[in-house]
KOLKOLMAR-792155 format. One record per residue: x, y, z of N, C-alpha, C in turn; residue in three letters. Coordinates in steps of 0.001 Angstrom, whole numbers, padded with zeros to 6 digits, always signed. Example, Ala and Ser with C-alpha at 12.3 -4.5 7.8 and 13.67 -1.06 7.14 Angstrom:
2
+013190-005690+007800+012300-004500+007800+013200-003300+007800ala
+012850-002250+007080+013670-001060+007140+012900+000030+007870ser
% end
This chain:
377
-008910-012532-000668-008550-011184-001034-007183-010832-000472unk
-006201-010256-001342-005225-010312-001019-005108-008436+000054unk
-003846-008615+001248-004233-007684+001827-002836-006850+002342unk
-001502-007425+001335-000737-006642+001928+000413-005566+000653unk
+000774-004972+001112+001976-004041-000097+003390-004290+000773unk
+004336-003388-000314+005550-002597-000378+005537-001295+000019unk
+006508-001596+001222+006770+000014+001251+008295+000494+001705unk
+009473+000035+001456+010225+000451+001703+011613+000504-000014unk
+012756+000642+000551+014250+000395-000262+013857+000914-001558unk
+014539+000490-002406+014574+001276-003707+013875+000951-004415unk
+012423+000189-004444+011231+000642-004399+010116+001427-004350unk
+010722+001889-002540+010070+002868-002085+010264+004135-002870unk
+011024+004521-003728+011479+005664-004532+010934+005680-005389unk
+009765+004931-005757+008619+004885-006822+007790+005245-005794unk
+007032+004605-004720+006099+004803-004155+005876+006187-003651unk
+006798+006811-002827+006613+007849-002203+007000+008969-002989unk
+007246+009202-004207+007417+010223-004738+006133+010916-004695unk
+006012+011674-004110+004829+012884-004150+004312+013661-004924unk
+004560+013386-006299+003658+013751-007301+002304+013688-007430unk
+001564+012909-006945+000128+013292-006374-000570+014481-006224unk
-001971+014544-006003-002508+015248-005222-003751+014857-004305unk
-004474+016018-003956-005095+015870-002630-006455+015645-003113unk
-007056+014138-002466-008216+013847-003099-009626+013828-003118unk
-009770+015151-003962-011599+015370-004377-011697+014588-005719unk
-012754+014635-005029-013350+012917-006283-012803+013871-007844unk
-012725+013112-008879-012434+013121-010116-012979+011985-011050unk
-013977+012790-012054-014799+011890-012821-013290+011059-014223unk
-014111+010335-015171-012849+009810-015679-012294+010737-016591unk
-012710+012222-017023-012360+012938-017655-012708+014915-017112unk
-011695+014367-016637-011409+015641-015243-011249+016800-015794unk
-011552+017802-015078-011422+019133-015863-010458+019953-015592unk
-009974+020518-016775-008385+021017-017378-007768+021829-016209unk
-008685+022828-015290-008491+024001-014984-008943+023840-014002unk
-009313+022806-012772-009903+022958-011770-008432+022438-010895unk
-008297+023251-009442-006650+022762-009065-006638+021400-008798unk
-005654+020996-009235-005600+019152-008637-006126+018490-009809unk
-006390+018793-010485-006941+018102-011431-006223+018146-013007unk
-006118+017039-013834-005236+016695-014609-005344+017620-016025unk
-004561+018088-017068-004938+018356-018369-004900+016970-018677unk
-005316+017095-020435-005894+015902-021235-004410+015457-021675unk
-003228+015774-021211-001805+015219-022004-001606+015200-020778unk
-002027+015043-019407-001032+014677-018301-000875+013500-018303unk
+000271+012439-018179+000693+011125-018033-000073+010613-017073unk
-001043+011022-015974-001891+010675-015142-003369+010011-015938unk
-003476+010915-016911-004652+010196-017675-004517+009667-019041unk
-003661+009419-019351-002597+008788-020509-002600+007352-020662unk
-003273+006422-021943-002681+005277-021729-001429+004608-021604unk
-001377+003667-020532-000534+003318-020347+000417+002346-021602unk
+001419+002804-021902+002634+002241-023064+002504+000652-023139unk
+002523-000089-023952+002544-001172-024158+004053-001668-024485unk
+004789-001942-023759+006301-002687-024163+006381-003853-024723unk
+007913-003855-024590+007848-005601-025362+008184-006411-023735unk
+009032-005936-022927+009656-006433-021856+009165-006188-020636unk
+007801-005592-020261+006963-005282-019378+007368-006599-018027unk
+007179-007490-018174+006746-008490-017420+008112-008547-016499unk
+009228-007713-017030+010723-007940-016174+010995-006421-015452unk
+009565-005453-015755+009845-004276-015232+009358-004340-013980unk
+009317-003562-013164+009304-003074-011831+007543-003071-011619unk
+007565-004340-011057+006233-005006-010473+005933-004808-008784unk
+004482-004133-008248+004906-003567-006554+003618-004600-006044unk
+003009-005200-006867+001778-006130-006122+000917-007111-007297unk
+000295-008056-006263-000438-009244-006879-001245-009279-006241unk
-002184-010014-007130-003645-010590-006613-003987-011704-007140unk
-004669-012767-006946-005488-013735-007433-007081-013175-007771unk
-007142-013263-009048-008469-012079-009147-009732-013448-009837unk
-009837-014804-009120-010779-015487-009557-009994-016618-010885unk
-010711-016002-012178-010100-016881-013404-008199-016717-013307unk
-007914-015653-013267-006515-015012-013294-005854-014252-012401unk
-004452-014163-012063-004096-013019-011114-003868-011789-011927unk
-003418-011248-011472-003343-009829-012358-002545-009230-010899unk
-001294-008355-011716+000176-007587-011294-000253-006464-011730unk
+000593-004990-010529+000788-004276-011179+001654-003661-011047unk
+001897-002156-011334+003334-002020-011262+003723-000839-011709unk
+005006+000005-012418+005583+001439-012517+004323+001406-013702unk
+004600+002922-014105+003614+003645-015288+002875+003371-015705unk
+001967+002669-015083+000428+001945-015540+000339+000700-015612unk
+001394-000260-015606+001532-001464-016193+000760-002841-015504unk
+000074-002917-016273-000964-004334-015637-000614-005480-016584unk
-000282-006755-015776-000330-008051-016260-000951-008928-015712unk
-001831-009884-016628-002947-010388-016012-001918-012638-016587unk
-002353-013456-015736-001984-015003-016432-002983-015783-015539unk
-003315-016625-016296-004447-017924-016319-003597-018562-015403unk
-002304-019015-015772-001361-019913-014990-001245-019739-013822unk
-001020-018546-013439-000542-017139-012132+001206-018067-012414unk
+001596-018871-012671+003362-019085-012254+003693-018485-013892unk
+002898-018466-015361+004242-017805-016567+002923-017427-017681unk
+003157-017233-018539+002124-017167-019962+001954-015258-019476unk
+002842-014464-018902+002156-013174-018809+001813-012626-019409unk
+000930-011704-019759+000677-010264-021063+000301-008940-020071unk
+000530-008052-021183+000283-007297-020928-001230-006177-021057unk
-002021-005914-020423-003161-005399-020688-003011-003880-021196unk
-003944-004058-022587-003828-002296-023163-004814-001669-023031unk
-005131-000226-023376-005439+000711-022999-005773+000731-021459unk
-005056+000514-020473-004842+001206-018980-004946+002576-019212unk
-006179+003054-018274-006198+004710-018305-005128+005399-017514unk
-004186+005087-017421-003212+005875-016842-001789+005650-017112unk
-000813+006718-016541+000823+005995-016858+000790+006282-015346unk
+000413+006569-014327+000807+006589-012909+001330+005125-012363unk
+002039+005862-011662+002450+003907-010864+001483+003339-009573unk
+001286+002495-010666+000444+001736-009565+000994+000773-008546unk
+000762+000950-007260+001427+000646-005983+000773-000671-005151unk
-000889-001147-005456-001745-001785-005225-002760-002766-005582unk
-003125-003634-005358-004191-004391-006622-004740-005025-005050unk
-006143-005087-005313-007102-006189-004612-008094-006796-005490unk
-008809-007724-005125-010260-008492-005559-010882-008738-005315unk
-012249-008561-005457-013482-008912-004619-014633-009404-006054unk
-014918-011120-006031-015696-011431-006965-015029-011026-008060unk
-015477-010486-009338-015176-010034-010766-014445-008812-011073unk
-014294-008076-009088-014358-006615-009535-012935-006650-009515unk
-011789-005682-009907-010456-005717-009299-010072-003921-008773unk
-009589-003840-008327-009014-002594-007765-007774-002206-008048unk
-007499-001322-008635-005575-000537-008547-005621+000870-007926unk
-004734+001201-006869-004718+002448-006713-003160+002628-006522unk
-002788+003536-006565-001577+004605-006756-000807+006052-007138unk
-000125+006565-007627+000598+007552-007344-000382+008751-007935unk
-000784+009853-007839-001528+010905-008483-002806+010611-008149unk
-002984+010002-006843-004172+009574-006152-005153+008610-006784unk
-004474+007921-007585-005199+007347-008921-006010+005881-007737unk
-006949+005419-008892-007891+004556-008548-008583+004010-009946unk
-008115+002589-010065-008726+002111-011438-009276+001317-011057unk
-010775+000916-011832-011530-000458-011404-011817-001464-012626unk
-011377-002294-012778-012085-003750-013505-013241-004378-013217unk
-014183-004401-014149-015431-005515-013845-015531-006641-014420unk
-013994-007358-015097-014383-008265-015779-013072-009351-015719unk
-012179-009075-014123-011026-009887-013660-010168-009198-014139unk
-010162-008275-014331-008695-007448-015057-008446-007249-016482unk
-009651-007555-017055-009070-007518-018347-009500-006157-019103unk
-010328-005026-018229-010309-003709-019019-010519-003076-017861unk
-010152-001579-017870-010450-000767-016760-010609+000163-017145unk
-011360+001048-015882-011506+002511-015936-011230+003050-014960unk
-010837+004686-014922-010460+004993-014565-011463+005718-013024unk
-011398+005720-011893-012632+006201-011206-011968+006997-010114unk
-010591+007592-010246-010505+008951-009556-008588+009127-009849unk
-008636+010353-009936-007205+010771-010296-007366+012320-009889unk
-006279+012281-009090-005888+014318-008314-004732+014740-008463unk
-003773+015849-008541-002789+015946-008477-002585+016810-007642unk
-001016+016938-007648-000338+017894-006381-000880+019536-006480unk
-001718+019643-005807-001943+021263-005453-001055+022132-004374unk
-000157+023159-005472+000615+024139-004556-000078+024826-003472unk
-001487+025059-004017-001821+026298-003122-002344+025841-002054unk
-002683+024147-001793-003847+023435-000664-002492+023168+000225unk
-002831+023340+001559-002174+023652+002741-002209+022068+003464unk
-002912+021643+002995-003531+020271+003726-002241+018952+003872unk
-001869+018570+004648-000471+017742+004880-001314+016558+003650unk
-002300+016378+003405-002086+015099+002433-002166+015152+001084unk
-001912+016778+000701-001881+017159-000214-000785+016476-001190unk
-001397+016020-002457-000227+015156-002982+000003+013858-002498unk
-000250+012979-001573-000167+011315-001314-000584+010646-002010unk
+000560+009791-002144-000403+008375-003545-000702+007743-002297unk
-001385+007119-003129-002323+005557-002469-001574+004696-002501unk
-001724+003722-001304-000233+002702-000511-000859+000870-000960unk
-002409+001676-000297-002861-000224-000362-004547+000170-000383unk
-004874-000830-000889-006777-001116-001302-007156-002162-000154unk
-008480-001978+000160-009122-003138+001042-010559-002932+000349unk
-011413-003752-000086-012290-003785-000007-013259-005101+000831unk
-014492-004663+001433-014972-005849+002249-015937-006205+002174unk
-016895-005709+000463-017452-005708-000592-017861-005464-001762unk
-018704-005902-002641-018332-005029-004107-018807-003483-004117unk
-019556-003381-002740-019717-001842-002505-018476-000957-001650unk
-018355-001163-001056-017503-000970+000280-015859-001226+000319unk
-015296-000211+000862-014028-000353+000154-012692+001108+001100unk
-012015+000691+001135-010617+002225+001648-009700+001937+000718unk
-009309+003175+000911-007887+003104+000363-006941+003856+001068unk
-005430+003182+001604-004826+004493+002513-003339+004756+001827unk
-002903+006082+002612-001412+006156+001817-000565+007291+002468unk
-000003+007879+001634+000799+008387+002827+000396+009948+003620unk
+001077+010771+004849+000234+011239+005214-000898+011598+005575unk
-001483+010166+006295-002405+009675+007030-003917+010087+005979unk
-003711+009611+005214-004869+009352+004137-005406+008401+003883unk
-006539+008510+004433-007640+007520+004275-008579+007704+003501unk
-009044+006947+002730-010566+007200+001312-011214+005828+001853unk
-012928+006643+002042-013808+005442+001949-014564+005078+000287unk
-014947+004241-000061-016140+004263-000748-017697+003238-000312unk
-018810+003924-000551-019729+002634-000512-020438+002539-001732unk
-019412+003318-003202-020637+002887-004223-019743+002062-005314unk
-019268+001251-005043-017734+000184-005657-017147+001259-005974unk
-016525+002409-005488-015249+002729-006264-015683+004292-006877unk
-017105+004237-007024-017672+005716-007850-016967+006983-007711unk
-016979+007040-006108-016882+008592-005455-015996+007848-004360unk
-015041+008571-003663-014026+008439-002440-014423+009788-001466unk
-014463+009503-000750-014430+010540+000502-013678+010148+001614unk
-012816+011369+002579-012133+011354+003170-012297+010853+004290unk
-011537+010020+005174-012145+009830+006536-011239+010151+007577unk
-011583+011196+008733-010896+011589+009647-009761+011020+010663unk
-008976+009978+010393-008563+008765+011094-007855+009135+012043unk
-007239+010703+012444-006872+010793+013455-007655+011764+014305unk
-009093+012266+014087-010250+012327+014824-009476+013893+014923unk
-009089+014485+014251-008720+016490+014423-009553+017184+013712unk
-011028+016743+013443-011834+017889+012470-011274+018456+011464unk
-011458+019745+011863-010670+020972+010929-009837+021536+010839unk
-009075+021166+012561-007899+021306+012646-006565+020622+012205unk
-006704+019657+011182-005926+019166+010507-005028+020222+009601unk
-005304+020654+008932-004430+021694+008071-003502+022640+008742unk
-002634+022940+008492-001719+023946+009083-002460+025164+008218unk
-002011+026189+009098-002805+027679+008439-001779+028409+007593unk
-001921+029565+006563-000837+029737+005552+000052+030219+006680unk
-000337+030961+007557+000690+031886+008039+001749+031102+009242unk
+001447+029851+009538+002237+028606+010184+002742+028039+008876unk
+002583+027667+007955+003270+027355+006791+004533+028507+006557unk
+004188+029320+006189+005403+030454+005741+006218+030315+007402unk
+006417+030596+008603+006795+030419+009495+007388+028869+009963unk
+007015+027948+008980+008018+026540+009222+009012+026843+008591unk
+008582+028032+007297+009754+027715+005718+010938+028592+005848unk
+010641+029566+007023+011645+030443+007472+013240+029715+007966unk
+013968+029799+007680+015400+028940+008285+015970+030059+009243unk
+016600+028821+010293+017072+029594+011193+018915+030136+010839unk
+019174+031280+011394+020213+031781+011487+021099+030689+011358unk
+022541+031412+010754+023862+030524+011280+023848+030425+013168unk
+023665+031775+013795+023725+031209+015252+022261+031225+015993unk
+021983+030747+015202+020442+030364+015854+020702+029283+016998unk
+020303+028576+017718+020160+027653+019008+019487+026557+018321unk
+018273+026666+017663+017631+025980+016632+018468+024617+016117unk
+019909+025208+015488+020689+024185+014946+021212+023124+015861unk
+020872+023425+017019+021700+022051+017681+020434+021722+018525unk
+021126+020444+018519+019944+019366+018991+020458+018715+020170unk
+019627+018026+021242+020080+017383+022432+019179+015966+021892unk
+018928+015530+023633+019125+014081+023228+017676+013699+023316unk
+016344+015035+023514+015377+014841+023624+014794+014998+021699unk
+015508+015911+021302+015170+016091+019974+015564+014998+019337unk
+016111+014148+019677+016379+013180+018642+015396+011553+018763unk
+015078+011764+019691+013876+010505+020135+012975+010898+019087unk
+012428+009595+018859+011311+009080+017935+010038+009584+018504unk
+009341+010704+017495+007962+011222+018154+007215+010754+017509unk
+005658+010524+018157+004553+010247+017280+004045+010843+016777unk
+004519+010357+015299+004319+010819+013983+002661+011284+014163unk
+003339+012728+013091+001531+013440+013335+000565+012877+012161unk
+001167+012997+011233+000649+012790+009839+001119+011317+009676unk
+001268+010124+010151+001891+009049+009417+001516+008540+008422unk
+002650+008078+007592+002098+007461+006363+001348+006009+006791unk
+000091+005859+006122-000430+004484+006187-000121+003491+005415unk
+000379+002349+005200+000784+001567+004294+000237+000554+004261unk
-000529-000666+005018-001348-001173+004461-002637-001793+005378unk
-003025-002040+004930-004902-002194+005739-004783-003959+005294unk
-005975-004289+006243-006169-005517+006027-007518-005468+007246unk
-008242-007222+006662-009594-007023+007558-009382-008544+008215unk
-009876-008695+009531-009610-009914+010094-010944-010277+010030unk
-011013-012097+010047-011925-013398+010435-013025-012169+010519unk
-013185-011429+011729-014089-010739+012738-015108-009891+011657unk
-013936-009537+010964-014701-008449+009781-014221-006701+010811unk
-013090-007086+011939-012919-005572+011595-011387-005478+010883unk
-011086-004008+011295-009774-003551+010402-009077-003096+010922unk
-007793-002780+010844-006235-002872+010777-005456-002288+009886unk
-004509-001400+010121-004195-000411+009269-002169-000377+010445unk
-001549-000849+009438-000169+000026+009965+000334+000953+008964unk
+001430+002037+010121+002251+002531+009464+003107+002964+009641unk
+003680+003985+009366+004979+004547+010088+005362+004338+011937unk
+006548+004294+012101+006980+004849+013418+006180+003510+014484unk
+005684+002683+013931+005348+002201+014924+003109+002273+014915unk
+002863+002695+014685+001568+003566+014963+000516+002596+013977unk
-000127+002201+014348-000853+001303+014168-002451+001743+014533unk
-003666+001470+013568-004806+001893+014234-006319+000519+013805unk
-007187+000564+014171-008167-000614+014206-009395+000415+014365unk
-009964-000553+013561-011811-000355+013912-012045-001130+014243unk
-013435-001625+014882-014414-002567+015255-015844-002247+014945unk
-016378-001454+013886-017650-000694+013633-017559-000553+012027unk
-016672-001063+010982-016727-001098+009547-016027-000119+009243unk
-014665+000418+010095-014638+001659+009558-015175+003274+009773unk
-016299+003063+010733-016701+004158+011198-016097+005159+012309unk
-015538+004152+012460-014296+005121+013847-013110+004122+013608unk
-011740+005292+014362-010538+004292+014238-010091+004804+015836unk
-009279+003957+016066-008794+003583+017458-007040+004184+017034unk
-006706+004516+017136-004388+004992+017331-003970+003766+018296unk
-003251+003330+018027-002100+002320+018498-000938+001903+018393unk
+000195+001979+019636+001067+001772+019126+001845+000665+019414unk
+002741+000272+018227+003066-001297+018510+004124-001219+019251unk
+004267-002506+019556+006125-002595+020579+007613-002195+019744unk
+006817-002509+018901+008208-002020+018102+008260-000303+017263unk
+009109+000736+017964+008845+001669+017199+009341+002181+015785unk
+009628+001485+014860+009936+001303+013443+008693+000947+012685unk
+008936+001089+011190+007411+001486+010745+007259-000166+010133unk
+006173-000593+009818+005731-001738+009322+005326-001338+007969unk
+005140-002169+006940+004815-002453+005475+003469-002946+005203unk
+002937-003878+006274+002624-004580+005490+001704-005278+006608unk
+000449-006024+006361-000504-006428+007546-001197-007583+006869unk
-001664-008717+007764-002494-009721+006841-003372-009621+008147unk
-004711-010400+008009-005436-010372+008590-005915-012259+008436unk
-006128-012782+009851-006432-014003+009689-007693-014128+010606unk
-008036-015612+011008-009139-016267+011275-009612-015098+012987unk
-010555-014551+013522-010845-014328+014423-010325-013024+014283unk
-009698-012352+015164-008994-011056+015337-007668-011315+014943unk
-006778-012187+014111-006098-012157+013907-004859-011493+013127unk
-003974-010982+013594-003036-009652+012936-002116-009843+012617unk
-001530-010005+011013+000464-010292+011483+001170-008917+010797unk
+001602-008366+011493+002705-006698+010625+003740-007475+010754unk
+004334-006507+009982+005871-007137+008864+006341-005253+008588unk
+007864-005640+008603+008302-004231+007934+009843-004462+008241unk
+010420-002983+008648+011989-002643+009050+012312-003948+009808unk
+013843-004006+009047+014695-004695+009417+014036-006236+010133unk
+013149-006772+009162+012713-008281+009765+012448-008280+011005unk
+011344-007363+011035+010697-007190+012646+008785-007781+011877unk
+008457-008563+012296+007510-009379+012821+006854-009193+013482unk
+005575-008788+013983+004869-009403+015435+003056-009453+014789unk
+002660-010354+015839+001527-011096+015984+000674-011006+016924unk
-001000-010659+016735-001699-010463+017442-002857-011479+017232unk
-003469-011801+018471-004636-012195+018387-005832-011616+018974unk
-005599-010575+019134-006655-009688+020077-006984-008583+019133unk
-006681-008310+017750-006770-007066+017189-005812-005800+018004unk
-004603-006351+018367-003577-005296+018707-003566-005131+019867unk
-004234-005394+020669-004023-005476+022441-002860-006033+022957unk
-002776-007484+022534-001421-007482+022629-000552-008135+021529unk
+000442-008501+021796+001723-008854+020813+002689-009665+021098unk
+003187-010520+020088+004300-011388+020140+005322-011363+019281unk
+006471-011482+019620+007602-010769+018361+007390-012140+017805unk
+007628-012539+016158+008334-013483+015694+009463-013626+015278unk
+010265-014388+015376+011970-014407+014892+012142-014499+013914unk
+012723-013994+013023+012976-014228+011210+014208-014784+011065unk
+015486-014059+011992+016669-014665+011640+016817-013556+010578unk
+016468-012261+010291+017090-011580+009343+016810-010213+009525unk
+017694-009259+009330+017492-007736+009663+017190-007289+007870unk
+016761-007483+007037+016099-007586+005715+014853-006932+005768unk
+014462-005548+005372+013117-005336+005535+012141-006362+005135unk
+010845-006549+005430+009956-006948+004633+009085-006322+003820unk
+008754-006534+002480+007679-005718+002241+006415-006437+001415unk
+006183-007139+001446+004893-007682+001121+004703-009314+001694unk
+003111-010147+001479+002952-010791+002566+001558-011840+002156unk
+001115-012818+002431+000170-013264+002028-000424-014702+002863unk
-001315-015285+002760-001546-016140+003764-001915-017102+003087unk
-001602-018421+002993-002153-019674+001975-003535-020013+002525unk
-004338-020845+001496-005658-021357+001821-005115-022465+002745unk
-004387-023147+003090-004262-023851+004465-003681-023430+005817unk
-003639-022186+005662-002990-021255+006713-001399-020862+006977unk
-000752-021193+005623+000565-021352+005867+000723-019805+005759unk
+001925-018997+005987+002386-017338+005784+003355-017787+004909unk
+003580-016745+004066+004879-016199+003440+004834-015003+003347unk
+006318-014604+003510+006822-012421+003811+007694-012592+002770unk
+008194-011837+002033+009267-011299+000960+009617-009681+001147unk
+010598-009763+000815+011469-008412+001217+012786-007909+000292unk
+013599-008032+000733+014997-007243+000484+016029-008366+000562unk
+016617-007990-000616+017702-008972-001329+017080-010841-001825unk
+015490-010589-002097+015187-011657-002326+015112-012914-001210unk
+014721-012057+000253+014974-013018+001179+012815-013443+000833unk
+012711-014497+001543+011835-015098+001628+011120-016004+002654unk
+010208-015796+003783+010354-016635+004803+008689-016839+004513unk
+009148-018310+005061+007799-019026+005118+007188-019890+005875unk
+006020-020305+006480+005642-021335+007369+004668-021440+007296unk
+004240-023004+007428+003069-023937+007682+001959-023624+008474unk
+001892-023046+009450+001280-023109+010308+001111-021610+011189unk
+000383-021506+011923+001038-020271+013180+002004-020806+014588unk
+001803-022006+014603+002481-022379+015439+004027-022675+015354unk
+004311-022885+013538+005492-023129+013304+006557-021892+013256unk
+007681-021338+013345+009042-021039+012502+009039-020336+011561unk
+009215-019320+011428+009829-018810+009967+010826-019748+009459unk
+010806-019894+008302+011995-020630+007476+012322-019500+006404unk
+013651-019266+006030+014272-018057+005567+014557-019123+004096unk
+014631-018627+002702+015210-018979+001626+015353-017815+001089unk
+016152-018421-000470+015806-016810-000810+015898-017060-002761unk
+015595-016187-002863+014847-016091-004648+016415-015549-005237unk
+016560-016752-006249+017846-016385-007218+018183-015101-007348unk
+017171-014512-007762+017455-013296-008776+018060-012362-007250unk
+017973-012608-006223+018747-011921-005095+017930-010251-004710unk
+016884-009856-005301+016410-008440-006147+015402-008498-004878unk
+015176-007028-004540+014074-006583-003788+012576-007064-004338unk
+011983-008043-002972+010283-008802-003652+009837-007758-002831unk
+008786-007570-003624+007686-006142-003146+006145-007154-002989unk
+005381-007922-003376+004464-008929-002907+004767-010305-003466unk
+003831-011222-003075+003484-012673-003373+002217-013207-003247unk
+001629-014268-004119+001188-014615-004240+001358-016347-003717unk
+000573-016909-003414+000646-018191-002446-000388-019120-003610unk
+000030-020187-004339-000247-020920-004946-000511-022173-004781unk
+000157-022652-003980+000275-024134-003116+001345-024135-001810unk
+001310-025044-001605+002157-025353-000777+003729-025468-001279unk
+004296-024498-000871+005877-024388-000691+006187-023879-002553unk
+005129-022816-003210+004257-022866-004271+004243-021250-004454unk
+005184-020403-004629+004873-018971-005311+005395-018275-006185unk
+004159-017242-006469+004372-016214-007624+005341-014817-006795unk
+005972-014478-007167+006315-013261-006658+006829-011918-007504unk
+006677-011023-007255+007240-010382-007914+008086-008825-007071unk
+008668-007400-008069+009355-007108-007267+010255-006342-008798unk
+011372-005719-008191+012438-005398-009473+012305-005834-010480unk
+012737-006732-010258+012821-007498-012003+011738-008684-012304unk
+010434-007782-011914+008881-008037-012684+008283-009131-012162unk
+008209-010203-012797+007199-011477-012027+007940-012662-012283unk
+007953-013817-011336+008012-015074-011637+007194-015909-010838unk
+008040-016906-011059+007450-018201-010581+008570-018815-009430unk
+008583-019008-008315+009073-019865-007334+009022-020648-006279unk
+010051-021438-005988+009732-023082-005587+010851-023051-004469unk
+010777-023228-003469+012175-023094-002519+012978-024686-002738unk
% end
């Protein structure tokens, strides 16, 4: 099961656009007039366009979904190939034009979630879907996650399942996908929401000689982020979970999900991207080719060297344990082993890779800007 995303560069300007909304479940034909919820001509519940040139458009993740992998990508766009390296198509009637930011697999089932809180499920490897929750941006809900698309999918059965994204939004499910409910991940009850009358009082601007406008050298340090965006989850050997995101801030379960733990990594820049390996094993990836590695489920840490200040944004682990990261300007690093080296190459097309897929040895699919291929270092 694949377990990592994209989240940064000119990319990220698909992902984080906040057109979304805040997510109460939504059946597949949502009602017109309830807030957050779509009319019957919103591009949120719209099939997705069938092109001629799909396969070279703006692709943000992969999966190996069993018979086929299956991509997805801006305004609904799903491509599914037998090959996983060429033969792509495009899949029609997708219930949505939202951009999809995510894809996982578990058995037959497949998962997409993304922008307008969307959530599509396949029961048959990707080759039809439905639609099983879509919200949009509500003016009047006060709630900081009001409006977050969905970053990344985990599921850790065909029941059981999160989804997280930005402004510390977390969705469980335990009925494959049916219903989502919220889960408290930074443990504030009800006190999560700002109240209207602290809202109108942020929106107030201060004077030309307000004091407000100038800053010292304490205001400018890196605080822990209240709301961070989550960007991607992953489950280790152990069967628990792992979640980075912004700023550094990192959090774990050891109970399925039932509680989360806050953590923060050595590095305070935000990570992309998380795989999960044999035992408690952890690798984050993100800003400027920063790396590090756990074997304790985050206790502690080891930087790895990339040799490149190149964000990373997506990530994957071969069936013989080898890693590969992809990122920015088509850089590409890869290794054999955990014991070995990053080795840096990099993909012709030079173009921001947003995930990969691991095919063989020295053996991938990737994709990113300019849609999907096939590459061989």
């Amino acid at each position: 099961m694949k377990q990592t995303t994209l989240r940064i560069g000119g990319i990220a300007a698909g992902l984080l656009a906040l057109a979304c909304g805040l997510g109460v479940q939504a059946q597949d034909e949502p009602a017109a007039m309830t807030p957050g919820m779509p009319t019957a001509d919103d591009p949120s519940v719209l099939e997705a366009e069938v092109l001629p040139k799909v396969a070279s458009s703006l692709i943000l993740d992969i999966v190996d979904a069993g018979d086929r992998a299956v991509a997805v990508g801006e305004r609904g766009h799903i491509l599914v190939s037998e090959t996983r390296r060429d033969g792509w198509r495009q899949i029609e009637h997708v219930p949505t034009r939202s951009n999809l930011t995510a894809v996982t697999a578990i058995e037959q089932r497949v998962y997409a979630v993304g922008h307008d809180g969307i959530v599509l499920r396949s029961d048959d490897g990707g080759l039809t879907w439905a639609r099983k929750r879509v919200v949009l941006f509500d003016r009047d809900n006060p709630d900081p996650r009001n409006g977050a698309p969905l970053l990344d999918v985990l599921f850790t059965d065909v029941d059981h399942g999160f989804a997280v994204g930005a402004y510390a939004t977390l969705l469980r499910t335990d009925d494959g996908g049916e219903s989502w409910n919220y889960v408290d991940i930074l443990n504030r009850g009800t006190a999560a929401a700002p109240t209207e009358e602290e809202l109108a009082q942020d929106a107030v601007a201060p004077s030309l000689d307000d004091e407000s406008w100038n800053f010292n050298a304490a205001d400018l340090d890196l605080d822990e982020e209240t709301d961070p965006h989550l960007n991607g989850i992953a489950r280790t050997g152990n069967g628990n979970l792992f979640i980075v995101a912004e700023r550094g801030a990192a959090f774990r379960s050891t109970d399925g999900g039932s509680s989360w733990q806050r953590i923060q990594l050595p590095y305070e820049g935000s990570m992309f991207g998380v795989i999960g390996g044999s035992g408690d094993h952890v690798l984050c990836f993100g800003l400027r080719g920063n790396v590090y590695e756990s074997n304790d489920l985050g206790s502690t840490w080891t930087k790895r060297e990339t040799g490149t200040e190149l964000s990373l944004m997506g990530g994957a682990m071969g069936a013989d344990g080898s890693t590969v990261l992809v990122g920015g300007n088509g850089i590409v690093l890869s290794r054999s082993s955990d014991s070995d080296a990053f080795l840096a190459t990099t993909h012709p097309a030079g173009v921001v890779l947003s995930s990969v897929l691991v095919l063989g040895p020295g053996e991938y699919t990737v994709v990113g800007e300019t849609g999907v291929s096939f590459y061989q270092p």
